[in-house]
C-alpha positions in Angstrom: 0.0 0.0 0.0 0.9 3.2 -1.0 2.6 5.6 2.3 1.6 9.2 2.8 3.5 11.7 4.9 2.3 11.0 8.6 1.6 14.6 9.0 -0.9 15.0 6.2 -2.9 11.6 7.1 -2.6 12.4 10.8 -4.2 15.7 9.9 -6.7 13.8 7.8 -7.8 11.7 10.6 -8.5 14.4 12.9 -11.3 16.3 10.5 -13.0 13.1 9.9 -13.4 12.7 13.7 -14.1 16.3 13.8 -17.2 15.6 11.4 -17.7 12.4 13.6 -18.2 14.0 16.7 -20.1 17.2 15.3 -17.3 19.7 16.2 -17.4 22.3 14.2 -14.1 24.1 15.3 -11.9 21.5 14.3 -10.8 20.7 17.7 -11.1 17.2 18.3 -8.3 14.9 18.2 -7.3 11.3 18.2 -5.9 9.4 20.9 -2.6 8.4 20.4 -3.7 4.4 20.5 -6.7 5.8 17.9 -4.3 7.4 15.6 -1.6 4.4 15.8 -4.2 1.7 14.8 -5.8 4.0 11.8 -2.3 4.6 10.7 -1.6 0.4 11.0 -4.6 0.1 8.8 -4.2 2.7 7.1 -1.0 3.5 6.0 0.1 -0.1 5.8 -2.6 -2.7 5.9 -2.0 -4.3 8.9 -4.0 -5.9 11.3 -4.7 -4.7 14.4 -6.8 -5.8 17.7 -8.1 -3.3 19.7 -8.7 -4.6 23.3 -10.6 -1.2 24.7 -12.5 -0.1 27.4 -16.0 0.7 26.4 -16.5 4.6 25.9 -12.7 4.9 24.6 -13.8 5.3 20.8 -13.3 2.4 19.1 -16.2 3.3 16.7 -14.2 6.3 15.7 -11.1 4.0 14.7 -13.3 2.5 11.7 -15.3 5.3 10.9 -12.1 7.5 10.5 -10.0 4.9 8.8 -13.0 3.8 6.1 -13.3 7.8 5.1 -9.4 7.9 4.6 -9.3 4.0 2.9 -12.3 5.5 0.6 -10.2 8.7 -0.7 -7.8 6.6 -1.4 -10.3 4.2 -3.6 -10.5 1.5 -1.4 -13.5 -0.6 -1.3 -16.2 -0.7 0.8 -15.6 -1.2 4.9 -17.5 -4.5 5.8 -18.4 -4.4 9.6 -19.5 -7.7 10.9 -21.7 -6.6 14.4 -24.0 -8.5 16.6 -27.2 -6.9 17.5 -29.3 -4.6 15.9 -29.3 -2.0 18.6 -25.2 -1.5 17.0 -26.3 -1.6 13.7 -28.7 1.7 13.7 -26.2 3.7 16.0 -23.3 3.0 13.8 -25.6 3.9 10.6 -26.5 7.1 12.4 -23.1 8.1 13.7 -21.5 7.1 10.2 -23.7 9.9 8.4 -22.3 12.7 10.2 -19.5 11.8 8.7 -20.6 11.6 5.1 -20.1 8.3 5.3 -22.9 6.2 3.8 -23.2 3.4 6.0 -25.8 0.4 4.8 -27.3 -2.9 6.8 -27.7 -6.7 5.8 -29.8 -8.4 8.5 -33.3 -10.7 8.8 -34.9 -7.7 9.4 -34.5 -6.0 6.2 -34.3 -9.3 3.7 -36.7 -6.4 1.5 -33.7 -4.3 1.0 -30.7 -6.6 0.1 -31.0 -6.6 -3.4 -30.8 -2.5 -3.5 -27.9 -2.6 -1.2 -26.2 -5.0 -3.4 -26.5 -3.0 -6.4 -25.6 0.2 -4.0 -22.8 -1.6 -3.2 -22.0 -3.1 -6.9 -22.1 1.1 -8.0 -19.9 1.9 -5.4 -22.5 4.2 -3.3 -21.4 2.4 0.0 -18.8 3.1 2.4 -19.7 0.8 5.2 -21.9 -2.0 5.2 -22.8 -4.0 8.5 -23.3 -7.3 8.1 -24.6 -9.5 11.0 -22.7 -12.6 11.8 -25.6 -15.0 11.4 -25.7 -14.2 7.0 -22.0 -15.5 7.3 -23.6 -18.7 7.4 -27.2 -18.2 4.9 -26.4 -20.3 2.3 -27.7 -17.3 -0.6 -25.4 -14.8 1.2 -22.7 -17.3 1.5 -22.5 -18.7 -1.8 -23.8 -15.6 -3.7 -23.0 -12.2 -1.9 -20.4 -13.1 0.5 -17.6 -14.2 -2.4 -18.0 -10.7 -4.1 -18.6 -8.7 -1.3 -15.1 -10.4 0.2 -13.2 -9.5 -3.2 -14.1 -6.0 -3.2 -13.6 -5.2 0.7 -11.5 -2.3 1.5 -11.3 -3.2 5.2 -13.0 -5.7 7.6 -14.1 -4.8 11.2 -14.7 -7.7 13.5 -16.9 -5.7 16.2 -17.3 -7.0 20.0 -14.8 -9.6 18.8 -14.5 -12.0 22.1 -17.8 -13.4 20.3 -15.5 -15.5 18.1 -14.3 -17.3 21.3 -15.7 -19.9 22.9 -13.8 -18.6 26.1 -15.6 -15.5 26.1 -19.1 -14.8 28.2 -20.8 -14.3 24.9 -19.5 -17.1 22.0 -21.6 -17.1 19.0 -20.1 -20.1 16.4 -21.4 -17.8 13.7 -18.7 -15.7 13.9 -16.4 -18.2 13.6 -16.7 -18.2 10.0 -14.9 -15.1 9.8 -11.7 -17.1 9.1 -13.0 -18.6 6.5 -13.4 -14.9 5.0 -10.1 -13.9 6.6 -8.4 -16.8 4.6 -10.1 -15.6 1.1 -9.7 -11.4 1.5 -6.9 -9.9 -1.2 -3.4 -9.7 0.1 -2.9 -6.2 1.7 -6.4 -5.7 3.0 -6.5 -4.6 6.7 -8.7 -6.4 9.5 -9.8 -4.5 12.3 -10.9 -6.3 15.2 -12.1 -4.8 18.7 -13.9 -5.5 22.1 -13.5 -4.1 25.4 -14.2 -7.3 27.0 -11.8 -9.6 27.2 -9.3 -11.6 29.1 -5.4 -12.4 28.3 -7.0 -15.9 27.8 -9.8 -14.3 25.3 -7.0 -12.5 23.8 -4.7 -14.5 22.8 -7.4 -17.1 21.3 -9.1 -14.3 19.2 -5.7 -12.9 17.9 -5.3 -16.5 16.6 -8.7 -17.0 15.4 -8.2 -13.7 13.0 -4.3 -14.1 12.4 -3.6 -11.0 14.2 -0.3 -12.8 15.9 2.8 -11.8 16.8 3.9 -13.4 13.6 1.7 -11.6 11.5 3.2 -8.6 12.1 -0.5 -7.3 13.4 -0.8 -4.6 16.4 -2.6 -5.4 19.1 -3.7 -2.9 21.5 -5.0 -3.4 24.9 -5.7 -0.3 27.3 -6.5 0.4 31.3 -10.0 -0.7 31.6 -10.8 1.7 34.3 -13.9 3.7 34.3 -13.2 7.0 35.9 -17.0 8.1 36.1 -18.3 4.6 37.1 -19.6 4.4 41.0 -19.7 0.6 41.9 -22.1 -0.6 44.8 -23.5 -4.4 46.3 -26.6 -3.6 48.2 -27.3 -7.3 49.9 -31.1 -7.4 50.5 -32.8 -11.0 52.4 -35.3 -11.6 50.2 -36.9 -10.9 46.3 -39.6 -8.8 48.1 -37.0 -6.7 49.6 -34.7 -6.2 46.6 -38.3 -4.6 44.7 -39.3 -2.7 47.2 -35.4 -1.5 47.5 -36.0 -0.6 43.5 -39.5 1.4 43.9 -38.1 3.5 47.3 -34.5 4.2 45.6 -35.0 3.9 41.5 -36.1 8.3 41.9 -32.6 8.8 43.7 -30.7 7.5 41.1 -29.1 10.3 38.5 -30.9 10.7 34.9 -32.2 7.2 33.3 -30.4 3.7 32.8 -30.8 0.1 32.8 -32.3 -2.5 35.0 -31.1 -6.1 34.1 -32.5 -8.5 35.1 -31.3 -12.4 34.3 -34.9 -14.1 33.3 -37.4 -12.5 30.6 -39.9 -13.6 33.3 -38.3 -11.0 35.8 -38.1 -8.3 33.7 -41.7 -8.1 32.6 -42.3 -8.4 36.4 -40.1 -6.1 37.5 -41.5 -3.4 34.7 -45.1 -4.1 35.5 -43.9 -3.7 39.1 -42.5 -0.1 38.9 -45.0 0.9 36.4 -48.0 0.2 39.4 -45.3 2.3 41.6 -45.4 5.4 39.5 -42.4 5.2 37.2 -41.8 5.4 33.4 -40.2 2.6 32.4 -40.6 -0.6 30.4 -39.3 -4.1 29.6 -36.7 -5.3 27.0 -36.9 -9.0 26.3 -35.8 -11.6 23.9 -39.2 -11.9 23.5 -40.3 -8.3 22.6 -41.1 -7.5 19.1 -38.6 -5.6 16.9 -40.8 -2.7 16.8 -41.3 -2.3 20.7 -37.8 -2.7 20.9 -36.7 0.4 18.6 -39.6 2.1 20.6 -38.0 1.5 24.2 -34.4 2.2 22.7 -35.5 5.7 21.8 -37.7 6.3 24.3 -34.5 5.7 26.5 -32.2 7.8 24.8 -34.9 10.4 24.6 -35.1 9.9 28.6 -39.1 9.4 28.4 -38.4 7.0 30.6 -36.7 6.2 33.5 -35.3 3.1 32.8 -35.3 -0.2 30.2 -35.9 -2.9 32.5 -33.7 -5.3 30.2 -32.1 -9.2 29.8 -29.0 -9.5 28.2 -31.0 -8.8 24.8 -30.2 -5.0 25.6 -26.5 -5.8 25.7 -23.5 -5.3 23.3 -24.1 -1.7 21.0 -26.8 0.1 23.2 -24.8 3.3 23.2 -26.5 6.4 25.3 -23.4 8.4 26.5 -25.4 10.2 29.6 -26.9 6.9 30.7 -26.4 7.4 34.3 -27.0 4.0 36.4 -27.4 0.7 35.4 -28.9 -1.9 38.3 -28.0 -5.8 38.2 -31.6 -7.3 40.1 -29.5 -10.8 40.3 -26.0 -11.5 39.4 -24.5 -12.5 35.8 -22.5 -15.1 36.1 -18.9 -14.1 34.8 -17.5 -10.9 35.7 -16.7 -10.3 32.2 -19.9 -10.5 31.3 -21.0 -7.6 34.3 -18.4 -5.4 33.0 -19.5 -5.2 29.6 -23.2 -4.8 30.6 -21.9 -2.1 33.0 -19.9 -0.5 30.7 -23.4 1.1 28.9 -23.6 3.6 31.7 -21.3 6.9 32.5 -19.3 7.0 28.7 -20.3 11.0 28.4 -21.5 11.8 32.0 -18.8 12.5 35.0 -20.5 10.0 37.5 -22.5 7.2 36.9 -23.9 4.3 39.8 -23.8 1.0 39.1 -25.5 -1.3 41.9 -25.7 -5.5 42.2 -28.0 -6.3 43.9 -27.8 -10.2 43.5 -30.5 -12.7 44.5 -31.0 -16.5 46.0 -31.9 -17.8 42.5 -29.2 -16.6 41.0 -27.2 -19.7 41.1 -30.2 -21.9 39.4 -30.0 -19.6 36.9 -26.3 -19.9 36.1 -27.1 -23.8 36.5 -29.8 -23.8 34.1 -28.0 -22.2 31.4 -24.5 -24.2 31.9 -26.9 -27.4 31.1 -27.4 -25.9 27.5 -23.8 -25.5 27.0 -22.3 -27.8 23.8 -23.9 -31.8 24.1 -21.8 -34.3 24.6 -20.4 -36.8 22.2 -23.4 -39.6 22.1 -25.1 -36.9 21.1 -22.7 -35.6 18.5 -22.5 -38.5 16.6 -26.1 -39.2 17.0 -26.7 -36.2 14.7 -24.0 -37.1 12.4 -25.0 -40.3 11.7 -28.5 -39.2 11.1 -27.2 -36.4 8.5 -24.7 -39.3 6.9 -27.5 -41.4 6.1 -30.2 -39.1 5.3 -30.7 -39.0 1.2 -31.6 -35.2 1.5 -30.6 -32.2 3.6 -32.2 -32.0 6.4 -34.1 -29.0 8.0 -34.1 -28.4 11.6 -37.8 -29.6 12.4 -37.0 -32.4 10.3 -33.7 -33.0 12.5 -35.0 -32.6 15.7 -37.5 -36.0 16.0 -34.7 -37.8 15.2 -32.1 -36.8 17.9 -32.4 -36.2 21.7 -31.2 -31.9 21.8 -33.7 -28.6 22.0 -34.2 -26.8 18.8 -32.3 -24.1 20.2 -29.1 -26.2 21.2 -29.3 -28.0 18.1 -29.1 -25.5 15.8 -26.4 -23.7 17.8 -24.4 -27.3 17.8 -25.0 -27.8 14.0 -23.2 -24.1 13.9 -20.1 -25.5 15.7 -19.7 -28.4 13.4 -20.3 -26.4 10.5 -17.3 -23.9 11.0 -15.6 -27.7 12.0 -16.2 -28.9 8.4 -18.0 -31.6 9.4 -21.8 -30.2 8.0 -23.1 -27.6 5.9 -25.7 -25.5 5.5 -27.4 -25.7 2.4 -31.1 -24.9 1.1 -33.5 -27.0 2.2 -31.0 -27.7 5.9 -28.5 -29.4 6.7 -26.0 -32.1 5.1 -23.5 -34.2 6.1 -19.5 -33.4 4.4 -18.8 -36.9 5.6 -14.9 -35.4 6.8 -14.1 -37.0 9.7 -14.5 -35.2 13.2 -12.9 -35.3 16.8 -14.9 -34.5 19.3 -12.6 -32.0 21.6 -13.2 -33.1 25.3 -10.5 -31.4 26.6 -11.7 -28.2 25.3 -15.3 -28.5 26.4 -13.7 -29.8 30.2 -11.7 -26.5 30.1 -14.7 -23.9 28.9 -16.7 -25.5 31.6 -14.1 -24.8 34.4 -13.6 -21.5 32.9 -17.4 -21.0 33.5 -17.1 -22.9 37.0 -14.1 -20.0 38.0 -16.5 -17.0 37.0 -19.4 -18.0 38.7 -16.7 -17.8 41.7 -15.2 -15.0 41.0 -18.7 -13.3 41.1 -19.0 -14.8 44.6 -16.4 -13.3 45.2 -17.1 -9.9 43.9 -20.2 -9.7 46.1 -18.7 -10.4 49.1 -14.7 -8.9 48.6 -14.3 -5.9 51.2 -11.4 -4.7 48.6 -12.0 -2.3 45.4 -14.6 -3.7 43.1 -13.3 -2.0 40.2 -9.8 -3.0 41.1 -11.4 -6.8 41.0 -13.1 -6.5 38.0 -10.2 -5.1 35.9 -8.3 -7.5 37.4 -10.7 -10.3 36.1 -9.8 -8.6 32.8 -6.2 -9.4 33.3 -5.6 -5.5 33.5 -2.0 -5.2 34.3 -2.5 -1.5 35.9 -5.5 -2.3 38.0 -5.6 0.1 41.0 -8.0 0.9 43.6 -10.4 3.4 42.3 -11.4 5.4 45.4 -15.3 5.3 44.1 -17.1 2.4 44.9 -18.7 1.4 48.1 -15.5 -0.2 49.9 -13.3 2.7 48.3 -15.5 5.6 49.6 -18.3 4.4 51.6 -22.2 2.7 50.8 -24.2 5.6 49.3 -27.3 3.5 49.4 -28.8 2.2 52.5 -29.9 -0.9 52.4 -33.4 -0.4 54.5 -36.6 -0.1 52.4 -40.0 1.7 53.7 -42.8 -1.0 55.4 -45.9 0.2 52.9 -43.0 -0.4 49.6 -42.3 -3.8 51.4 -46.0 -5.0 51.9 -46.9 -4.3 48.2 -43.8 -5.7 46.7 -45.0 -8.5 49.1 -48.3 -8.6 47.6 -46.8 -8.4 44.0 -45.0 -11.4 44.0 -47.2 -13.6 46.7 -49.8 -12.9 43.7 -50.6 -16.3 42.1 -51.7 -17.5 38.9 -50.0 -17.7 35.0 -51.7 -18.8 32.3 -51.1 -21.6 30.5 -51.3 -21.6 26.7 -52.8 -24.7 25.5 -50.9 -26.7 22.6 -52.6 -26.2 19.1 -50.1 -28.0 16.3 -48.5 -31.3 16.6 -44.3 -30.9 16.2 -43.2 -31.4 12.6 -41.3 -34.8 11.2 -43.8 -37.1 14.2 -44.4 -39.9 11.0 -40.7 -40.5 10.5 -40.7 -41.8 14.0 -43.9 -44.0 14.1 -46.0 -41.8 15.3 -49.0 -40.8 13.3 -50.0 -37.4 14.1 -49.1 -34.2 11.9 -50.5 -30.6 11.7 -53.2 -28.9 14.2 -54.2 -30.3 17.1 -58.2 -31.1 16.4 -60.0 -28.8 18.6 -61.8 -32.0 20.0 -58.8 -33.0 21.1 -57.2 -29.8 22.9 -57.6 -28.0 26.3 -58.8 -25.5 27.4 -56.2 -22.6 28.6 -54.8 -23.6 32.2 -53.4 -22.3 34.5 -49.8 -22.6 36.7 -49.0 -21.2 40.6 -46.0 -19.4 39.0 -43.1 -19.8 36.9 -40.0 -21.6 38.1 -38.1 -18.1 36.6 -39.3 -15.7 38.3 -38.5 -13.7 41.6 -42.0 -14.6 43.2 -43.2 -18.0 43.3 -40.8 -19.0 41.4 -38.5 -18.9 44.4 -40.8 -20.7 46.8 -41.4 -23.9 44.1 -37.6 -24.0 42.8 -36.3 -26.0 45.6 -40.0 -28.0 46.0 -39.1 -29.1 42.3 -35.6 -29.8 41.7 -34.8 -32.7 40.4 -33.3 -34.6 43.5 -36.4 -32.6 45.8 -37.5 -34.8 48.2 -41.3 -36.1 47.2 -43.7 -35.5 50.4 -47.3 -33.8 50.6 -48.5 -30.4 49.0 -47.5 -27.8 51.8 -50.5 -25.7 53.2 -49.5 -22.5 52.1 -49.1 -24.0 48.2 -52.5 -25.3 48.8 -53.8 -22.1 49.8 -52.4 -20.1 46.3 -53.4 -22.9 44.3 -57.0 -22.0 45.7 -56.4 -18.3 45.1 -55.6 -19.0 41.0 -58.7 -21.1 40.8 -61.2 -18.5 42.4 -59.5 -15.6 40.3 -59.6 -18.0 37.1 -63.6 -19.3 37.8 -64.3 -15.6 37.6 -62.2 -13.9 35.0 -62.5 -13.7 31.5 -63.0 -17.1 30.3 -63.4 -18.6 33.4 -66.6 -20.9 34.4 -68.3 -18.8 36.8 -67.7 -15.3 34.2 -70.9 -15.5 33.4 -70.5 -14.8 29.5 -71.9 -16.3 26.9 -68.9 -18.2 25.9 -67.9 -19.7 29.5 -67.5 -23.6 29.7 -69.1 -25.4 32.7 -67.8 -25.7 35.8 -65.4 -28.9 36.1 -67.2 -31.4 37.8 -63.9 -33.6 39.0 -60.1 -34.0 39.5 -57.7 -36.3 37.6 -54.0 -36.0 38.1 -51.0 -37.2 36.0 -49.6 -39.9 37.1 -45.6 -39.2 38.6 -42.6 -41.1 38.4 -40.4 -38.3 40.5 -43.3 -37.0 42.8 -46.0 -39.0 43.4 -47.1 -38.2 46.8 -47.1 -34.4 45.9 -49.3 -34.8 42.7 -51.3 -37.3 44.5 -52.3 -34.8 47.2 -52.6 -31.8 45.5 -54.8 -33.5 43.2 -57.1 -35.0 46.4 -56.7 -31.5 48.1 -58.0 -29.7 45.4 -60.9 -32.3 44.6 -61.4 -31.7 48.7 -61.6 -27.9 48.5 -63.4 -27.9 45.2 -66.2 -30.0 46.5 -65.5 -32.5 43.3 -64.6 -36.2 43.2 -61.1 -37.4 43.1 -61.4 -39.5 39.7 -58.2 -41.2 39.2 -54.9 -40.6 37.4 -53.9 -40.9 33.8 -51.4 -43.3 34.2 -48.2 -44.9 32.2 -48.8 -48.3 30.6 -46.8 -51.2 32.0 -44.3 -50.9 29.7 -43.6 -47.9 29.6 -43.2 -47.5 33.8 -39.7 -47.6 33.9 -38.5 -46.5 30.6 -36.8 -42.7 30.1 -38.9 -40.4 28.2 -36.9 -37.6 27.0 -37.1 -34.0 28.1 -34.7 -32.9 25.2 -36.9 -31.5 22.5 -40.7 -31.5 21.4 -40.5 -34.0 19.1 -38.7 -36.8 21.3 -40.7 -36.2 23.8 -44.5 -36.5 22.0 -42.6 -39.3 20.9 -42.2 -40.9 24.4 -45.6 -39.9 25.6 -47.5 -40.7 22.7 -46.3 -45.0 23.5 -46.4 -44.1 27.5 -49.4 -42.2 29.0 -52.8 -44.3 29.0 -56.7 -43.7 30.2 -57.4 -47.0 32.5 -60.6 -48.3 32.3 -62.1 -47.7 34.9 -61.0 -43.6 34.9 -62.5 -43.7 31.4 -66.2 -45.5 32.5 -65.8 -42.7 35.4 -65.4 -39.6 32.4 -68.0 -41.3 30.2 -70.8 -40.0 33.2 -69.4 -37.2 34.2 -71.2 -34.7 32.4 -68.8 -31.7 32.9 -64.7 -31.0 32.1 -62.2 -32.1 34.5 -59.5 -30.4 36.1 -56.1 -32.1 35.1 -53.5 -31.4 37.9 -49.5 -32.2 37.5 -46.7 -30.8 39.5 -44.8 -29.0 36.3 -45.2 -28.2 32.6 -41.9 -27.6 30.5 -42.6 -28.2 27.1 -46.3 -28.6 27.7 -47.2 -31.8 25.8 -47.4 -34.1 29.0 -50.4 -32.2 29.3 -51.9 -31.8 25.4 -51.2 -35.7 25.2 -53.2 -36.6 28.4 -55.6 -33.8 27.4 -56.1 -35.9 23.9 -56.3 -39.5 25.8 -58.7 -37.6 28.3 -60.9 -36.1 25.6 -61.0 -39.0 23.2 -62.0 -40.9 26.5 -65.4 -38.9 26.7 -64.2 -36.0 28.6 -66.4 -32.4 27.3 -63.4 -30.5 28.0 -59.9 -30.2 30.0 -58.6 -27.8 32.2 -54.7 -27.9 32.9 -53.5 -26.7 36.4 -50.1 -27.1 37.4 -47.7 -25.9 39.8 -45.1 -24.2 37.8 -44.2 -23.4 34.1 -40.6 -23.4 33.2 -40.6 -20.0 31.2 
């Protein structure tokens, strides 16, 4: 690559960030590590990482660089970046620097073809790509070999992602090295993140051959925060930590971010503080697209007090006065809390950031640690499916036919994909028949990694030391020094106590009982090609009516009191009283709400006119007598259980996926005799009572046998959902 005096491009670099930034005088300037990686990438094509604290401007390295690569004729910048939150704040902060910045994600599929031929005229500067089309087979096979010809420099945004050491390892983006293998000689990579480790590092440098050897720069700063205020306010109990939230959320400076570690909790927590008086609102996995662009400017706008967020509202959410962000219950890696953490104070001079961690926080870190990568049974199981199958296979096709989650399965197939050992193709997924090793040493070594965080998050609640100190020093952050801010630096500036009238209603809040349970309305895809004859929509003949659950095993309410009552090694002993006692709550507020049998509408069913449980394998005596309990309450006869046929009393039915489990059930679960001469005289729906509902099709199948017994109608009651 051509070289240019230092002075001139220096000079050069600076009125790009000028225009950047919106200063009109021409006063802004680089930082000296800003300037040294545009001038690697710049001036001689280098590669560079860019380990950064967040807030230090690694935005502004690309931007300025792309401008400077652009007069120079270089191709389009390709940025690969996570979330969509990134995407529209880097196509907004790209403009004021006359640089045309364009997107390629699922939510724009409408505008690809325009962007291409945008990008084929050479009216695009900056296109961000997310790292799930790295692995569509159109973008793949069509776009992305052009689009990797005429790139003028690739940016690897919030980089750790590419290693499976990181908190936040997404196998899509580990097809960048197959792109970083096929760019022209001489084209620069940049790659950045502010949140990793030596360990994250080094494995990330060698994903993207930014080594020593490669004569690449690497670049890792002070992680310090100088405006960042850290705090643990311990609290006994979920009611407490709410009602801590509703007295304090008003003293806390401008507007920020609650996180929360379970969708469930979130939309709790926001309904929560809305009843309390304050603007805010929840931001979930599961919140449409729309309502989340809504809440993201309503927050920068500061309409609102605060997002009340999961980890969806995460990596790119960039509001430079957000002044507080709250932890209601600890992540799990420390990495992981910095980065989230690392959204509040970037353009503010003091910013409070308060854990306030919880009992079920643990369970939480359990559950998701059991979704980590399967083990090798199950590997090979789904290899040797694909090798013999005479056509790709797509994911609901896959899924009857091995024992993981859709969820897991697809993020599996992902691994083995960048492995060589699968590919994507149209129509699913094939088999390359290359052999594979399964790495078990790897996997043992992630999962003590995971094991050490969790501790060191222990840790960081308890430590009586500086907390940013720790947390740098989690980062591996040679110059971490105590920071004189946080609460063992400088003092508690929260006290802990919360008024009695906040307590009693966060009290009643969560003490409320009663979720409603969606019935099951479509059989899971690919049943025939494992004997079992059902396909399409559940008749409605067939179906139940909605049900309903105590609480959900996620949540900060109930969901704390029926945890431990259901864990899987839970001793099995009698309903407790004051279970009995909500249980009898949901039913009166579900006999009289909309829908409910004494609603008095036109459209209300009949009152159920008797009990049946599901028979149990783990708890028997606690179905058993919350069944007879509720019969005894209800004023309704106790009429028996559907039970498991003799066969299938001892055999495993799987909990993996939808389809394996239907499966299971389908061959297990049986009306005796007896129970079905019982329904046959009944004359009204029964009340169908289990201890838990996960997937949900324990209860649609025994709902079917029920119904196709001579049951009118079914009406599921359980004591927890999962989600």
């Amino acid at each position: 690559m051509e070289h240019t005096n230092d002075g001139d491009l220096r000079a050069a670099a600076d009125a790009v960030l000028a225009r950047l930034v919106g200063d009109a005088t021409g006063a802004a300037k680089l930082r000296e590590d800003q300037w040294r990686a545009i001038e690697a990438l710049v001036a001689h094509g280098r590669r560079a990482l860019v380990v950064q604290r967040t807030g230090w401007g690694k935005s502004a390295v690309y931007f300025v660089a792309t401008a400077l690569l652009r007069a120079r004729g270089g191709g389009p910048t390709v940025i690969v970046s996570p979330l969509l939150a990134l995407m529209r704040n880097q196509v907004e902060a790209a403009a004021r620097a006359g640089i045309h910045a364009r997107t390629i994600n699922s939510s724009n599929t409408e505008e690809w073809e325009t962007v291409q031929e945008e990008i084929a005229q050479g009216g695009v500067d900056v296109l961000l790509v997310s790292p799930e089309r790295l692995n569509n087979p159109d973008f793949r096979d069509q776009v992305l070999p052009r689009l990797t010809a005429a790139t003028g420099l690739l940016v690897v945004d919030e980089a750790h992602c590419i290693s499976d050491w990181g908190h936040d390892f997404r196998p899509d983006y580990r097809r960048l090295r197959t792109m970083l293998a096929e760019l022209p000689p001489g084209v620069p990579v940049l790659a950045t993140t502010a949140t990793a480790n030596a360990r994250v590092t080094a494995d990330v440098a060698e994903q993207l051959g930014t080594t020593a050897g490669s004569d690449a720069l690497v670049l890792r700063g002070p992680l310090d925060r100088e405006s960042l205020r850290l705090g643990v306010v311990q609290l006994p109990d979920a009611a407490h930590r709410l009602a801590w939230l509703a007295d304090h959320l008003g003293e806390l400076p401008g507007s920020g971010i609650i996180y929360t570690l379970t969708v469930a909790a979130a939309e709790e927590v926001a309904a929560h503080l809305r009843q309390c008086g304050y603007a805010v609102a929840s931001y979930t996995g599961r919140t449409e697209n729309a309502d989340r662009r809504q809440a993201e400017e309503d927050l920068l706008a500061n309409r609102v007090k605060a997002l009340v967020a999961t980890s969806a509202l995460g990596m790119g959410f960039d509001k430079p006065d957000l002044g507080f962000v709250v932890h209601l219950g600890s992540p799990s890696s420390p990495i992981a809390y910095y980065q989230q953490v690392g959204r509040a104070g970037r353009g503010v001079a003091h910013a409070e950031v308060l854990l306030l961690p919880g009992r079920e926080d643990e369970a939480i870190w359990q559950y998701f640690a059991s979704v980590a990568f399967p083990p090798e049974e199950q590997v090979r199981r789904t290899l040797d499916v694909l090798a013999h199958a005479d056509r790709p296979l797509s994911l609901p096709a896959l899924e009857p036919l091995v024992e993981l989650r859709r969820a897991r399965l697809e993020t599996m197939l992902k691994v083995l994909d960048v492995d060589g050992a699968v590919r994507r193709v149209k129509g699913g997924w094939t088999s390359t028949g290359r052999p594979w090793s399964y790495d078990t040493e790897r996997y043992a070594w992630v999962a003590r990694q995971r094991a050490t965080e969790q501790q060191a998050m222990r840790d960081y609640v308890t430590t009586d030391a500086c907390r940013m100190e720790f947390l740098r020093r989690q980062l591996d952050d040679e110059e971490a020094t105590p920071c004189g801010r946080c609460d063992n630096c400088a003092g508690p500036r929260f006290d802990p106590k919360v008024s009695a009238t906040t307590l009693e209603t966060a009290r009643g809040e969560l003490n409320r009982p009663g979720v409603e349970v969606e019935p099951r309305k479509m059989w899971p895809t690919g049943l025939p090609a494992v004997g079992v004859d059902l396909k399409g929509r559940i008749p409605a003949g067939e179906q139940s009516f909605p049900g309903r659950a105590l609480g959900r095993l996620s949540d900060i309410g109930w969901g704390n009191r029926l945890r431990p009552m259901l864990a899987e090694r839970a001793p099995d002993g009698p309903v407790p009283d004051d279970v009995v006692e909500a249980v009898v709550r949901v039913l009166a507020d579900w006999a009289k709400g909309p829908g409910g049998w004494a609603s008095g509408g036109a459209e209300a069913p009949p009152r159920p006119a008797g009990v049946v449980t599901v028979d149990s394998r783990s708890r028997p005596r606690l179905v058993a007598s919350l069944g007879g309990r509720i019969a005894e309450v209800g004023r309704m006869p106790l009429l028996g259980s559907v039970t498991y046929t003799p066969e299938a009393v001892d055999a495993r039915i799987s909990r993996t996926n939808s389809a394996q489990r239907l499966c299971g059930l389908h061959r297990a679960l049986t009306v005796p005799a007896d129970l079905a001469d019982r329904l046959s005289s009944l004359g009204g729906p029964v009340l169908l009572v289990d201890d838990f509902a996960d997937s949900g099709w324990t209860l649609a199948v025994a709902a079917r046998l029920l119904r196709r017994a001579g049951a009118p109608g079914v009406f599921p009651l359980v004591l927890a959902v999962a989600g």
